[in-house]
C-alpha positions in Angstrom: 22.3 -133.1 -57.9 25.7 -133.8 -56.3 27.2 -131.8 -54.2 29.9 -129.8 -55.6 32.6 -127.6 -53.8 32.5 -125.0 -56.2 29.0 -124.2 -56.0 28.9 -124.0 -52.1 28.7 -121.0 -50.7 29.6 -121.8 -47.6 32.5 -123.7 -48.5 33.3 -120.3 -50.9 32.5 -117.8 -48.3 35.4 -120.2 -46.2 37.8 -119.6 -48.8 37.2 -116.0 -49.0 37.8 -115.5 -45.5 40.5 -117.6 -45.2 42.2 -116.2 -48.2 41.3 -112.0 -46.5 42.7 -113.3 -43.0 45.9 -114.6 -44.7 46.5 -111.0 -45.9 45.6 -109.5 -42.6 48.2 -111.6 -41.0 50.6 -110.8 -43.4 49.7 -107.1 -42.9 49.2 -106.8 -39.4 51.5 -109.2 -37.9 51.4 -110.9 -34.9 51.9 -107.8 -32.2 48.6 -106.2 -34.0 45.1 -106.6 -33.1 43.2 -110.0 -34.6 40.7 -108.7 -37.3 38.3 -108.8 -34.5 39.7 -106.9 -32.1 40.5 -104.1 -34.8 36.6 -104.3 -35.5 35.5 -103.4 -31.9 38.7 -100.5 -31.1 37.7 -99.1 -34.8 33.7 -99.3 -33.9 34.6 -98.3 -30.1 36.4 -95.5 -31.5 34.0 -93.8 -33.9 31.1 -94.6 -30.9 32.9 -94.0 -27.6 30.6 -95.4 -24.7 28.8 -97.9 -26.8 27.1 -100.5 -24.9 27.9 -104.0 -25.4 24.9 -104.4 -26.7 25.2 -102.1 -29.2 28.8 -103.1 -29.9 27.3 -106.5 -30.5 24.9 -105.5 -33.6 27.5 -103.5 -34.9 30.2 -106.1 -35.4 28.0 -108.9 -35.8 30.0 -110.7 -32.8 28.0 -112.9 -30.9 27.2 -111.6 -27.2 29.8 -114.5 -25.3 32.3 -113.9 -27.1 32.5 -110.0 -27.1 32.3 -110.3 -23.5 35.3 -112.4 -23.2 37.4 -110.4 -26.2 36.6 -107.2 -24.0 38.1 -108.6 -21.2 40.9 -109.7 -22.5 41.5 -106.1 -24.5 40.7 -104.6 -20.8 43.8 -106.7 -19.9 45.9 -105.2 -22.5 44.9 -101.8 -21.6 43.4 -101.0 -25.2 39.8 -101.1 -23.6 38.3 -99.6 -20.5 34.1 -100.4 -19.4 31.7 -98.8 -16.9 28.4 -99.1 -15.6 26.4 -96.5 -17.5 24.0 -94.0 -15.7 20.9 -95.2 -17.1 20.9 -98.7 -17.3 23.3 -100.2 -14.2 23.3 -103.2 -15.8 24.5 -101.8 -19.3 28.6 -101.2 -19.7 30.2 -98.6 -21.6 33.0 -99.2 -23.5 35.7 -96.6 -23.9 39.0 -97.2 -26.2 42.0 -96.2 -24.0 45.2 -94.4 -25.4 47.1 -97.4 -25.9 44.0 -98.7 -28.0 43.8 -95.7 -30.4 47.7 -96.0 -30.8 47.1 -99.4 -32.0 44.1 -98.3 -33.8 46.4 -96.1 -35.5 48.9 -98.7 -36.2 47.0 -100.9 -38.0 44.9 -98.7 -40.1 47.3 -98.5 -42.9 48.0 -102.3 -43.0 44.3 -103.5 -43.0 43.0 -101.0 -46.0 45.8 -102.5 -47.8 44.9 -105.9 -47.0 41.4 -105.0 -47.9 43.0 -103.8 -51.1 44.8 -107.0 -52.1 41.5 -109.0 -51.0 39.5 -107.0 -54.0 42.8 -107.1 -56.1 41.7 -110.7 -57.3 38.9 -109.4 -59.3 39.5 -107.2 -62.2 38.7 -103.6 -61.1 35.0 -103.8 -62.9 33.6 -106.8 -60.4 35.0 -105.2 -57.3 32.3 -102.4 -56.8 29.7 -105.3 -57.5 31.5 -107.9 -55.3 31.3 -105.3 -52.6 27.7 -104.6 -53.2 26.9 -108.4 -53.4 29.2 -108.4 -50.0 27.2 -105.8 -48.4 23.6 -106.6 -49.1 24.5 -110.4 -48.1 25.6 -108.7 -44.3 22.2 -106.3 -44.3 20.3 -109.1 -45.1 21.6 -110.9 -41.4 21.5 -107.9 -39.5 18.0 -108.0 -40.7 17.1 -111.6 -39.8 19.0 -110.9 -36.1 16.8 -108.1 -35.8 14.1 -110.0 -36.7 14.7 -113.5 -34.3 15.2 -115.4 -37.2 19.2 -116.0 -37.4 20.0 -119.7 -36.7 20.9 -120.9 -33.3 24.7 -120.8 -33.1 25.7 -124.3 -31.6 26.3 -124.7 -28.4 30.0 -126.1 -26.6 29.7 -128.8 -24.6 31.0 -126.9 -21.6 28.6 -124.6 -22.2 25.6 -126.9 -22.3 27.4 -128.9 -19.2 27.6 -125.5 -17.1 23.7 -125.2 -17.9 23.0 -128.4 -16.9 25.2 -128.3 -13.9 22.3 -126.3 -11.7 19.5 -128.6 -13.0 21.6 -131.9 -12.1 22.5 -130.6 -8.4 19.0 -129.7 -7.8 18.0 -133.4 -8.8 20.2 -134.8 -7.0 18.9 -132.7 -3.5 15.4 -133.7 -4.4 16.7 -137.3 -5.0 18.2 -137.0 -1.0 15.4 -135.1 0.1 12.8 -138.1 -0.7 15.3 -140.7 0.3 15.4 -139.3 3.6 12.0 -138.7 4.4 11.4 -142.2 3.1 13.9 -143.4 6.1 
């Protein structure tokens, strides 16, 4: 069988997202939160003091990069984190006032670019496109639950900075023999 664009769910599930993010941006604007960003304020908000961890399996964001968008939304004041009591290696996240405010802001504008994103299909596929939508996003919170989600690929500056420590040590055991050896 060839391939075939339109029977590609990937390449569908791209054009999907592309075509939601659109309306977001429309929506939203450029002085509102990314769609990300308004995931974790609205999940921080309805769950203040959520771990990472936690904030992590509910937004599906991968661990690295929630850690970087939290500290870039502790920069812009919308976010604030602490060690909790019970685990001092676990941080709690808090939304700040200026957070909820643009919480607030962009509530409106993303349920009506959730709106337009359904608008596409006639009103009688939209409550199944949702529940096709929402079994699809159970069914990979299951298999990260489970292990069994595939490896997200690594950046090359990510795999260098894990090879960096290995390579140094090398090299000292490399010098360490060359110099007994003298």
């Amino acid at each position: 069988m060839a391939y075939s664009l339109k029977k590609s769910p990937g390449h569908l599930l791209r054009r999907a997202q592309q075509y939601g993010h659109d309306l977001y941006s429309k929506e939203v604007g450029s002085s509102g939160p990314t769609p990300r960003q308004f995931e974790v304020l609205h999940v921080v908000a309805q769950n203040e003091g959520l771990s990472q961890t936690d904030l992590v399996r509910h937004t599906g964001i991968d661990r690295s990069t929630l850690a970087d968008m939290i500290a870039r939304m502790m920069k812009k004041g919308l976010l604030s984190r602490k060690r909790t009591k019970e685990d001092a290696r676990a941080n709690a996240v808090s939304i700040t006032a200026s957070g909820r405010r643009m919480l607030k802001s962009a509530e409106s504008k993303v349920n009506k670019s959730d709106n337009a994103v359904l608008a596409v299909l006639p009103k009688t596929q939209q409550s199944a496109f949702m529940k096709a939508l929402t079994a699809y996003a159970e069914a990979l919170d299951k298999m990260d639950e489970q292990g069994a989600a595939p490896a997200r690929k690594t950046t090359k500056r990510k795999a260098a900075k894990r090879k960096a420590p290995a390579k140094r040590k090398a090299t000292k055991k490399k010098a360490k023999r060359r110099t007994k050896r003298r």
